[in-house]
mmCIF file of the N, C-alpha and C atoms, coordinates in Angstrom:
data_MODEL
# 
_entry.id   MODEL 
# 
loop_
_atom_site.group_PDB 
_atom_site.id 
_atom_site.type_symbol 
_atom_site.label_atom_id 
_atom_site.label_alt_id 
_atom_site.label_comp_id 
_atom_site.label_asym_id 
_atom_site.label_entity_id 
_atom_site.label_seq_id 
_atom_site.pdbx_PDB_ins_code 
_atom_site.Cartn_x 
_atom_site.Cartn_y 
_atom_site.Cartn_z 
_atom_site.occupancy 
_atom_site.B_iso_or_equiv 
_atom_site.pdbx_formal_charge 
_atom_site.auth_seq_id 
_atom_site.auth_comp_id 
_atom_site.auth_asym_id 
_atom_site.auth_atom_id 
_atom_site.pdbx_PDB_model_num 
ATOM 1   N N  . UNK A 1 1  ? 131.188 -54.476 92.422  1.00 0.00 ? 1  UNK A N  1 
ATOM 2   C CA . UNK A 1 1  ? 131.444 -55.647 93.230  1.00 0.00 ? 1  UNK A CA 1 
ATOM 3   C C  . UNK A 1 1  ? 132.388 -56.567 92.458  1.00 0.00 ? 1  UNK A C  1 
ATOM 4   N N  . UNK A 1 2  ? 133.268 -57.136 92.884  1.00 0.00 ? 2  UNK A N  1 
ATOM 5   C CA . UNK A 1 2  ? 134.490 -57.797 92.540  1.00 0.00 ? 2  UNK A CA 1 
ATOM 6   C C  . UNK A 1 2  ? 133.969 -59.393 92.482  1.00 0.00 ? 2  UNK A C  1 
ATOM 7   N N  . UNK A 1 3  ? 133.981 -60.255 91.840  1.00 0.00 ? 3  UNK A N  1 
ATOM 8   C CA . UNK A 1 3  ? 133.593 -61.629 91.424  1.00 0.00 ? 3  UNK A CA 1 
ATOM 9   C C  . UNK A 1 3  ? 133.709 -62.685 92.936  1.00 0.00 ? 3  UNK A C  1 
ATOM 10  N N  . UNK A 1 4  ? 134.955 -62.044 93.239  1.00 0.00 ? 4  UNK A N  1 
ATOM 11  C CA . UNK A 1 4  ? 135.354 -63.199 94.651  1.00 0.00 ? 4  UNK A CA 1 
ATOM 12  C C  . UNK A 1 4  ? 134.486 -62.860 95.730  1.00 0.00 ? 4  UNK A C  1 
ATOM 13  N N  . UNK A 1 5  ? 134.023 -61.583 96.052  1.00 0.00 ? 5  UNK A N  1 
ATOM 14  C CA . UNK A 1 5  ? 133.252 -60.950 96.762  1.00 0.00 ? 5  UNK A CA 1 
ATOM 15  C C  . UNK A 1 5  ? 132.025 -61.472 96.796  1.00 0.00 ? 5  UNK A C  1 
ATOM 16  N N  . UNK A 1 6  ? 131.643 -61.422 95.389  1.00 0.00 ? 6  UNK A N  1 
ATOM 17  C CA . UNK A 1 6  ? 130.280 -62.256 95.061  1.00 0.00 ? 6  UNK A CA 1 
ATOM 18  C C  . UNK A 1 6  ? 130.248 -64.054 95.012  1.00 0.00 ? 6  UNK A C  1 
ATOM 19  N N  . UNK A 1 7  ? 131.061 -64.041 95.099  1.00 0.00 ? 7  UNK A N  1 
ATOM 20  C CA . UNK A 1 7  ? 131.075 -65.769 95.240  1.00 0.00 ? 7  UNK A CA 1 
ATOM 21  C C  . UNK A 1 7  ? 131.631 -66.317 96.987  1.00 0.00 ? 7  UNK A C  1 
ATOM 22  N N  . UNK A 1 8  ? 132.346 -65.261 97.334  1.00 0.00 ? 8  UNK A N  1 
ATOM 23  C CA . UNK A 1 8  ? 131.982 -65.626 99.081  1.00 0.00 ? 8  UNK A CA 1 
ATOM 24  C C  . UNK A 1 8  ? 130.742 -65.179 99.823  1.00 0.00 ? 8  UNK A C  1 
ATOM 25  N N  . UNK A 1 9  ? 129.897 -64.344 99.436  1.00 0.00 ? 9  UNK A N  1 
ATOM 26  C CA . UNK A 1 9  ? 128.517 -64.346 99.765  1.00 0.00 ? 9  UNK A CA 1 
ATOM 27  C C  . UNK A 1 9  ? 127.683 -65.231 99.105  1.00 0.00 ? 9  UNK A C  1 
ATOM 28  N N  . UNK A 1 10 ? 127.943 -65.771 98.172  1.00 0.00 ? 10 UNK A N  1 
ATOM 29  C CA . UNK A 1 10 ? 127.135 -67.032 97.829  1.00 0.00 ? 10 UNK A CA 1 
ATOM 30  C C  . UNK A 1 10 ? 127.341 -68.502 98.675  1.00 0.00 ? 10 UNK A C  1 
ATOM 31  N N  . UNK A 1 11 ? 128.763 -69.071 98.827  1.00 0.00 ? 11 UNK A N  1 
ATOM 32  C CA . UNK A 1 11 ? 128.973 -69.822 99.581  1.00 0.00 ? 11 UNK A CA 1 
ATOM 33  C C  . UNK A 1 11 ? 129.056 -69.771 101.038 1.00 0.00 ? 11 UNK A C  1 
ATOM 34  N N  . UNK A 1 12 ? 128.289 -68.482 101.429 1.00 0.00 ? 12 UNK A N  1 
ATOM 35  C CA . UNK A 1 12 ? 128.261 -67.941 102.515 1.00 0.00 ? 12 UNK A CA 1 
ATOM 36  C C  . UNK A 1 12 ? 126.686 -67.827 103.224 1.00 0.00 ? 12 UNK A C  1 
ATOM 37  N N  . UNK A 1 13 ? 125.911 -67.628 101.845 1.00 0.00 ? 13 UNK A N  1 
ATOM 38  C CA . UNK A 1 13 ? 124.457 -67.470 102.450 1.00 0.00 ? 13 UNK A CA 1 
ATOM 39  C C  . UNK A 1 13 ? 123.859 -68.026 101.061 1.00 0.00 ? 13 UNK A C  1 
ATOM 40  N N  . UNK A 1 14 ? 124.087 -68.796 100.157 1.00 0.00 ? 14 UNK A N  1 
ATOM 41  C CA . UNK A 1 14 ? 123.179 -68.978 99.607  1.00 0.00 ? 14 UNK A CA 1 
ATOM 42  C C  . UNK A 1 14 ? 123.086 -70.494 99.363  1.00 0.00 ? 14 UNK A C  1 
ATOM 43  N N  . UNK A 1 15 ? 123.051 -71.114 99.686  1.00 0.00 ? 15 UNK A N  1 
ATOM 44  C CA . UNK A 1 15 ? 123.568 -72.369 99.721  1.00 0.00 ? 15 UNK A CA 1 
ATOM 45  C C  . UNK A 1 15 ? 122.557 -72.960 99.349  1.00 0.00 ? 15 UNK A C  1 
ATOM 46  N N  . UNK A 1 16 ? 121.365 -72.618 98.934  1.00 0.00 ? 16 UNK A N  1 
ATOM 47  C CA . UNK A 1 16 ? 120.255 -73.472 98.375  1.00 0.00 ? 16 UNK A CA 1 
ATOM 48  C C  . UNK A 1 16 ? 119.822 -73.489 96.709  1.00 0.00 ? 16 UNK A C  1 
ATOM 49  N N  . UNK A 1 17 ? 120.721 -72.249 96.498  1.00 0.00 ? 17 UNK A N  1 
ATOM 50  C CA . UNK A 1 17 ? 121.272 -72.217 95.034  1.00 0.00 ? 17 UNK A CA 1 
ATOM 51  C C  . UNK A 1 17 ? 122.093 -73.100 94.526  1.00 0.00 ? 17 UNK A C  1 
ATOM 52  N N  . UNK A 1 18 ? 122.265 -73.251 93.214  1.00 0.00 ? 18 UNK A N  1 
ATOM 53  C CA . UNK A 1 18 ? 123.152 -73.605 92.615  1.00 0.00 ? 18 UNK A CA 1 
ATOM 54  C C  . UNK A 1 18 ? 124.028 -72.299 92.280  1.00 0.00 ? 18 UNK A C  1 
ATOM 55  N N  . UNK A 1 19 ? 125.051 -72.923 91.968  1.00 0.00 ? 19 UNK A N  1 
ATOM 56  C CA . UNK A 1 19 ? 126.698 -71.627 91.789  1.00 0.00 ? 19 UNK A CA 1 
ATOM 57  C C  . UNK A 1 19 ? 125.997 -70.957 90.561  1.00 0.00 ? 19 UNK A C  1 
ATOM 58  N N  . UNK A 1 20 ? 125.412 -71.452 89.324  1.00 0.00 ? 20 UNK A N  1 
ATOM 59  C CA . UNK A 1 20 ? 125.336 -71.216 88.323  1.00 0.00 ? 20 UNK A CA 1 
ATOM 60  C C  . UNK A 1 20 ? 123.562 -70.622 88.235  1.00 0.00 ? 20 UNK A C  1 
ATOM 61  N N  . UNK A 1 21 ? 122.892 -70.898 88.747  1.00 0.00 ? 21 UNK A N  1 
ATOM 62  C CA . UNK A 1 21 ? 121.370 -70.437 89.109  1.00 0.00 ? 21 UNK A CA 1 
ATOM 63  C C  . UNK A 1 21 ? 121.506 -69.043 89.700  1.00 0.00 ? 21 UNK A C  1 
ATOM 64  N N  . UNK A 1 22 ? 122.158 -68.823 90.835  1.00 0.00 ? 22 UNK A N  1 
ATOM 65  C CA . UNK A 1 22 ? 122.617 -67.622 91.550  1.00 0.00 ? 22 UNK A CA 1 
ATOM 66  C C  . UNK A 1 22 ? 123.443 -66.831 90.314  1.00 0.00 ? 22 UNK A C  1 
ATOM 67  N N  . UNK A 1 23 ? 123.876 -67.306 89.510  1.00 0.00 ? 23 UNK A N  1 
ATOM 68  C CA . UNK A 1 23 ? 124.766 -66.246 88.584  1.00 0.00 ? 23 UNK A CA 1 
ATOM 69  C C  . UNK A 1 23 ? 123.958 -65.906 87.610  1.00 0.00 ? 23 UNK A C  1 
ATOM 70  N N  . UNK A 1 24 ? 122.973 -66.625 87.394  1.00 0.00 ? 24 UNK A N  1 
ATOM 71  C CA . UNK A 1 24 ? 122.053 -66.080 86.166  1.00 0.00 ? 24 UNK A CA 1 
ATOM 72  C C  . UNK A 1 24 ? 120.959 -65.361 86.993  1.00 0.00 ? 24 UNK A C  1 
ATOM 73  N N  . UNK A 1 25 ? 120.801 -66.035 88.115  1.00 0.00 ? 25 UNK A N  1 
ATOM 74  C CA . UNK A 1 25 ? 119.851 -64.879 88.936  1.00 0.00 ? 25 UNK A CA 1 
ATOM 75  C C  . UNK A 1 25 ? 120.507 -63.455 89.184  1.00 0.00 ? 25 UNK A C  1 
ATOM 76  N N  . UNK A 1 26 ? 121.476 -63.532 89.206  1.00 0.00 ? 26 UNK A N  1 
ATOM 77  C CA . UNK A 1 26 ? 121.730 -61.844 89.691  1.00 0.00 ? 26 UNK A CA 1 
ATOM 78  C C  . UNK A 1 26 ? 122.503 -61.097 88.320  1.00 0.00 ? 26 UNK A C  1 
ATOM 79  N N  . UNK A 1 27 ? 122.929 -61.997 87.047  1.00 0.00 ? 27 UNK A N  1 
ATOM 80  C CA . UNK A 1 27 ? 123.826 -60.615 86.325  1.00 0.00 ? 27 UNK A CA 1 
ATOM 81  C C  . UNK A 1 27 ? 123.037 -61.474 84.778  1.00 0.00 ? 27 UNK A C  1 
ATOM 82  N N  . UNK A 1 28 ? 123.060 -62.184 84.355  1.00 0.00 ? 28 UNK A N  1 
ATOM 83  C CA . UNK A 1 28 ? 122.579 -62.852 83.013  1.00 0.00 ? 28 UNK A CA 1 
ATOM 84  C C  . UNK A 1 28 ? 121.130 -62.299 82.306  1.00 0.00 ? 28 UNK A C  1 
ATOM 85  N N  . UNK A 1 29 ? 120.708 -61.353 81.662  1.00 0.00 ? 29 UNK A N  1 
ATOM 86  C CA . UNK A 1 29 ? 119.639 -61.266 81.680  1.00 0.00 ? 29 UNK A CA 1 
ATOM 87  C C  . UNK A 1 29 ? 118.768 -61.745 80.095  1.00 0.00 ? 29 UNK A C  1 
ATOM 88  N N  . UNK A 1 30 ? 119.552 -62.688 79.392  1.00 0.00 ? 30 UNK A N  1 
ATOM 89  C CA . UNK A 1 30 ? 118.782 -63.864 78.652  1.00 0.00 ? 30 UNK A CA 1 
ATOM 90  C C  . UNK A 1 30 ? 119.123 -64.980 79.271  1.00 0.00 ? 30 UNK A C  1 
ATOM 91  N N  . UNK A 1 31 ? 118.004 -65.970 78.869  1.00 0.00 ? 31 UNK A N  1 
ATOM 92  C CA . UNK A 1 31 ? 118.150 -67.311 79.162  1.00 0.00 ? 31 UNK A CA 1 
ATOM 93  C C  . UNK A 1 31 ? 119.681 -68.283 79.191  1.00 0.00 ? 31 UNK A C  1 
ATOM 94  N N  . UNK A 1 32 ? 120.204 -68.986 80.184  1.00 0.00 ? 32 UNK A N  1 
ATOM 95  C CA . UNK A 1 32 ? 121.426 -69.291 79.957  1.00 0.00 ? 32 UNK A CA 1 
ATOM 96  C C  . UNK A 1 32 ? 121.172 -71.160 80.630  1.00 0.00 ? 32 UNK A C  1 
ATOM 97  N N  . UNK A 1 33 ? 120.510 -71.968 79.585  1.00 0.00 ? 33 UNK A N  1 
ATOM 98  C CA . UNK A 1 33 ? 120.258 -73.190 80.716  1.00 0.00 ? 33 UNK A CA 1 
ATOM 99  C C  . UNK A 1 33 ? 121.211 -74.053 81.103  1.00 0.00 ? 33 UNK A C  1 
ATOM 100 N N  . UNK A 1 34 ? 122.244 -74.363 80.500  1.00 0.00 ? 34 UNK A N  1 
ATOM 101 C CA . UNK A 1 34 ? 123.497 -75.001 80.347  1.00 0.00 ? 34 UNK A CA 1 
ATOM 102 C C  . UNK A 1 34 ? 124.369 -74.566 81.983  1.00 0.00 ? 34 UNK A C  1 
ATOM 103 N N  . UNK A 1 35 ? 124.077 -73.315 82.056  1.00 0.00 ? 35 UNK A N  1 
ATOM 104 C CA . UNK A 1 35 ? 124.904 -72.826 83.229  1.00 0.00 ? 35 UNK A CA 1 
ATOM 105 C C  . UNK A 1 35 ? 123.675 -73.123 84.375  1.00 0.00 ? 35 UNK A C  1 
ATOM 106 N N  . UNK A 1 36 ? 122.340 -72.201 84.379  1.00 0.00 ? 36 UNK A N  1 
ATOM 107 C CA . UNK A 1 36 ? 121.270 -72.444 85.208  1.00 0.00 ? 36 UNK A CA 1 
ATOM 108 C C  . UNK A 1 36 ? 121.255 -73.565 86.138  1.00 0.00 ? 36 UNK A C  1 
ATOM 109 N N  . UNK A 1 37 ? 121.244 -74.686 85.286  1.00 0.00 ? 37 UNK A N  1 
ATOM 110 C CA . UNK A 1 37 ? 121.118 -76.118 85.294  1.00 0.00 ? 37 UNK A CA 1 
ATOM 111 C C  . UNK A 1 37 ? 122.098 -76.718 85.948  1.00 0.00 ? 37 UNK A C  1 
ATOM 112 N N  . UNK A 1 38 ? 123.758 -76.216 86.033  1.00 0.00 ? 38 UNK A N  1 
ATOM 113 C CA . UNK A 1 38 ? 124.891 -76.839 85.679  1.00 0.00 ? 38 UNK A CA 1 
ATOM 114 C C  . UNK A 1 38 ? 125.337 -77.583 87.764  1.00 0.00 ? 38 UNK A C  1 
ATOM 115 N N  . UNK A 1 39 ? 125.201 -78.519 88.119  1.00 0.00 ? 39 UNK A N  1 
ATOM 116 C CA . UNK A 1 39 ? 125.495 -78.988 89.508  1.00 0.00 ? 39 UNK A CA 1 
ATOM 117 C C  . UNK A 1 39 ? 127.019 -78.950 89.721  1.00 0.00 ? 39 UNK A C  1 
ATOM 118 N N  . UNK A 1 40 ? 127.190 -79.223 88.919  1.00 0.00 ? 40 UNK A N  1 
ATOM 119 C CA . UNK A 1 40 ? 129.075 -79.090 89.044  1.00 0.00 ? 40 UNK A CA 1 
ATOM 120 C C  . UNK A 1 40 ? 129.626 -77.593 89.554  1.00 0.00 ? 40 UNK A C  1 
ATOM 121 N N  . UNK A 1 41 ? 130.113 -77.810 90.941  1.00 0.00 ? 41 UNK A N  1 
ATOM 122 C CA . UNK A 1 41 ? 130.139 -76.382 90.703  1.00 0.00 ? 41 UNK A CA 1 
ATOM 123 C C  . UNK A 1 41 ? 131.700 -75.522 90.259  1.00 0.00 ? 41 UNK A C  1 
ATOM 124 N N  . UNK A 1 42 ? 132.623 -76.793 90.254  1.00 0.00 ? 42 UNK A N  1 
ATOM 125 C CA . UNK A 1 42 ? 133.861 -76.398 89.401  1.00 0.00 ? 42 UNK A CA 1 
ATOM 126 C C  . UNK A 1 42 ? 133.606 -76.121 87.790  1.00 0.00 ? 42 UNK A C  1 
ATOM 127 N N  . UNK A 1 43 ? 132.925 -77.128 87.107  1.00 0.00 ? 43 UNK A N  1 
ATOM 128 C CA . UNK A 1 43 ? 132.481 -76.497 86.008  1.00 0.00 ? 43 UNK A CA 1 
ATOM 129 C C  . UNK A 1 43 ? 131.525 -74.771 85.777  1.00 0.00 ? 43 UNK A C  1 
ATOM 130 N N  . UNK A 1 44 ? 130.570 -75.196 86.735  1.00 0.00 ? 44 UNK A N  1 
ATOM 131 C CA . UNK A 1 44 ? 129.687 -73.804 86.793  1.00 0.00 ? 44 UNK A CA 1 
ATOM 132 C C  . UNK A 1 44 ? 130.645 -72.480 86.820  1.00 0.00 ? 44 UNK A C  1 
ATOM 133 N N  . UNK A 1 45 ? 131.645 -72.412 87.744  1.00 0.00 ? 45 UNK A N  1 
ATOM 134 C CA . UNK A 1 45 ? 132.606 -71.214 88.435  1.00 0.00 ? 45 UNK A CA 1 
ATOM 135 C C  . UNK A 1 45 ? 133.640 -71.341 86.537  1.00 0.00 ? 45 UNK A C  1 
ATOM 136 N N  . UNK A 1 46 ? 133.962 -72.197 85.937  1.00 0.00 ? 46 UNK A N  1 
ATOM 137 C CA . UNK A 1 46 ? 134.809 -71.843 85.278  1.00 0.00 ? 46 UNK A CA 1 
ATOM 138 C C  . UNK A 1 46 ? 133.898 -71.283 84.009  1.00 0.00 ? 46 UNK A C  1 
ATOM 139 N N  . UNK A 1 47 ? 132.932 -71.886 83.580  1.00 0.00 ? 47 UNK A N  1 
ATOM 140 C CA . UNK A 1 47 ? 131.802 -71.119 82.848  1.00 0.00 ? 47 UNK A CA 1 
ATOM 141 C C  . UNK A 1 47 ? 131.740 -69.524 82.899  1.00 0.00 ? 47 UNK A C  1 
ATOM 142 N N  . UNK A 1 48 ? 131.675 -69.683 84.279  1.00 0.00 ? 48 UNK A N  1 
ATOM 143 C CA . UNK A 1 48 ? 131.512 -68.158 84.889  1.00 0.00 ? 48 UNK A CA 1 
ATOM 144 C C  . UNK A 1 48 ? 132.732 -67.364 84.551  1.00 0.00 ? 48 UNK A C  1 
ATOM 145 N N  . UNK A 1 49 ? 133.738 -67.777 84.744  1.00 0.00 ? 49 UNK A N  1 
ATOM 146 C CA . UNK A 1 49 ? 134.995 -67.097 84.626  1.00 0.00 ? 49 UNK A CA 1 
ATOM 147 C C  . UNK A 1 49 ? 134.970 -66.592 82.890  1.00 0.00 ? 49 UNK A C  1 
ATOM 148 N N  . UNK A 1 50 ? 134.795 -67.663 82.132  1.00 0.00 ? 50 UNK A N  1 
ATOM 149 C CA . UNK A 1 50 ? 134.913 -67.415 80.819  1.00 0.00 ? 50 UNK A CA 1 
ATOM 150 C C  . UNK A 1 50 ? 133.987 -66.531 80.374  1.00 0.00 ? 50 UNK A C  1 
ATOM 151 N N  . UNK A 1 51 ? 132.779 -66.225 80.890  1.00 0.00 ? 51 UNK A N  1 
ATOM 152 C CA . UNK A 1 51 ? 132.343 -65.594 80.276  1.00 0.00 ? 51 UNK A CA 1 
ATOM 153 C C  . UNK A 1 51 ? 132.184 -63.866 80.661  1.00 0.00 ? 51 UNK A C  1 
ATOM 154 N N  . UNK A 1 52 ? 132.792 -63.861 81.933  1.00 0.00 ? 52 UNK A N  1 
ATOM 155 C CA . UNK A 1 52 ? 133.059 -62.520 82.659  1.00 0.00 ? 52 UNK A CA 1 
ATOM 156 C C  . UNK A 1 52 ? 134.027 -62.186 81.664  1.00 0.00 ? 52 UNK A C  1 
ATOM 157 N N  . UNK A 1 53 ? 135.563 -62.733 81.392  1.00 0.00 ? 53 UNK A N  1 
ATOM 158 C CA . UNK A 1 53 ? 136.421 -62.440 80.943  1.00 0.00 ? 53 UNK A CA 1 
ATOM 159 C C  . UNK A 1 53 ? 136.031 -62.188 79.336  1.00 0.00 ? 53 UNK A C  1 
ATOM 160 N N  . UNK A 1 54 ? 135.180 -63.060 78.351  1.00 0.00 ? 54 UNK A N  1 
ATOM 161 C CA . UNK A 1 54 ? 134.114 -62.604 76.882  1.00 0.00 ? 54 UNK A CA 1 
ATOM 162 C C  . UNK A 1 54 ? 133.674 -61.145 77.127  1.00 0.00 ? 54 UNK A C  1 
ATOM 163 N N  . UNK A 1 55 ? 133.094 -61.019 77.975  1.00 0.00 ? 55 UNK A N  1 
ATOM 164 C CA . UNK A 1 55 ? 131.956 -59.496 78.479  1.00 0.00 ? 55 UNK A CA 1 
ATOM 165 C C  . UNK A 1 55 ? 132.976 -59.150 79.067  1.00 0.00 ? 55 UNK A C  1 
ATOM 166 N N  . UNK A 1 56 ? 134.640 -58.377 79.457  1.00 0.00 ? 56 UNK A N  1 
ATOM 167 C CA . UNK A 1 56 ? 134.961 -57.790 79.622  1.00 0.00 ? 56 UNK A CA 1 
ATOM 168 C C  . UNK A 1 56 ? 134.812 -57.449 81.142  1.00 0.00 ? 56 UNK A C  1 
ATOM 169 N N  . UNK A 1 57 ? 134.404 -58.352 81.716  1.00 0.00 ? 57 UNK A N  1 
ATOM 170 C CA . UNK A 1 57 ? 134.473 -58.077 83.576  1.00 0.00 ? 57 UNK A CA 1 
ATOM 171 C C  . UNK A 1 57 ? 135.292 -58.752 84.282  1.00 0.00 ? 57 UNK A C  1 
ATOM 172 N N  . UNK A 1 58 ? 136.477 -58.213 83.851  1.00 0.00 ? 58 UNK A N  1 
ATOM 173 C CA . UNK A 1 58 ? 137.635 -58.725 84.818  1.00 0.00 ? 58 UNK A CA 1 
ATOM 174 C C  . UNK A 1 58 ? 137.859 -57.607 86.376  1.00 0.00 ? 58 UNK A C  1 
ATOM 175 N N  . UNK A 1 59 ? 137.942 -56.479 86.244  1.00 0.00 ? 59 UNK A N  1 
ATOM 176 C CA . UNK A 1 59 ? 137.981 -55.763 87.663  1.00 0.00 ? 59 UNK A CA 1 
ATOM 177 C C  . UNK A 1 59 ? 136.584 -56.050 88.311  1.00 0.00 ? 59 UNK A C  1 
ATOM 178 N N  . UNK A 1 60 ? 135.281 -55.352 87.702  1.00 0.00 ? 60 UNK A N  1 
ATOM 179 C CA . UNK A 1 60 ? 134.153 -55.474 88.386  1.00 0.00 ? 60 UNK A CA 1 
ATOM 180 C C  . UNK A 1 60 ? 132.912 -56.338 87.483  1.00 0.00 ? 60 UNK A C  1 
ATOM 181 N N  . UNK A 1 61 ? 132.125 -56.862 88.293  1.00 0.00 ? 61 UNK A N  1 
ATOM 182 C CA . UNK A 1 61 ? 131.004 -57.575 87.828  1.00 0.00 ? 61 UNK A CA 1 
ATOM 183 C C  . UNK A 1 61 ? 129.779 -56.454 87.078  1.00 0.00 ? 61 UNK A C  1 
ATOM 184 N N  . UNK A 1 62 ? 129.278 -57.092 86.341  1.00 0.00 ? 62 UNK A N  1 
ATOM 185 C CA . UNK A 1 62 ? 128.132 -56.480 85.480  1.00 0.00 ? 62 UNK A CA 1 
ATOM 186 C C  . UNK A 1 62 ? 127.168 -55.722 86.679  1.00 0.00 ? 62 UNK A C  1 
ATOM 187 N N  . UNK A 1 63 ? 126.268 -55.001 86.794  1.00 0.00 ? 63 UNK A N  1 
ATOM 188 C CA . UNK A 1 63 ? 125.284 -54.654 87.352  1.00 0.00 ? 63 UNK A CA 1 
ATOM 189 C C  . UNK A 1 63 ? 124.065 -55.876 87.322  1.00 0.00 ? 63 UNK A C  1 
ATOM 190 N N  . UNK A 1 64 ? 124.005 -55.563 88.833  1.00 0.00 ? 64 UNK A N  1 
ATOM 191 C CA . UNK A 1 64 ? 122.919 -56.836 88.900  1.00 0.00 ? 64 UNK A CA 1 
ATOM 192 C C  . UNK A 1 64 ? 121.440 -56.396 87.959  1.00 0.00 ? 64 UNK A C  1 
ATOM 193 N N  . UNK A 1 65 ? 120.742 -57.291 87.367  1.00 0.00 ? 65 UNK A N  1 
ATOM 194 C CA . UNK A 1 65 ? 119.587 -57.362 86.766  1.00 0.00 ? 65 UNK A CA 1 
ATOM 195 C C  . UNK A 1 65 ? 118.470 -57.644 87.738  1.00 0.00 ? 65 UNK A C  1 
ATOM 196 N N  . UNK A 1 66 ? 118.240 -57.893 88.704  1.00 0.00 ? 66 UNK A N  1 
ATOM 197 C CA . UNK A 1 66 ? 117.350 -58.161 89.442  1.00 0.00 ? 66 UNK A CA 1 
ATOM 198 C C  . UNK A 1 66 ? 117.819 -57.531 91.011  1.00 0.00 ? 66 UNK A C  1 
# 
């Protein structure tokens, strides 16, 4: 699954999440509270970016953990 893919089904149906709660819910599988926590969701999405691109998931996203 491709990142944009996963972030238009979030702003699509999940809307009771946070950007950054939903990302540790589906691919993060240690504790991440800084992001968890994070309401901003321009900050949250660029968090996200940086750390896909650290872990090497620029074509496809990690396998979901849950």
């Amino acid at each position: 699954m491709k990142y944009q893919t996963w972030l238009s089904d979030y702003f699509g149906n999940r809307k009771t999440e946070r950007l950054g709660q939903a990302f540790c819910n589906d691919f993060i599988k240690q504790p991440w509270p800084e992001l968890y926590y994070e309401e901003d969701v321009n900050k949250a999405e660029t968090e996200i970016y940086y750390w896909l691109c650290d872990n090497q998931y620029i074509e496809q996203l990690p396998q979901k953990v849950r």
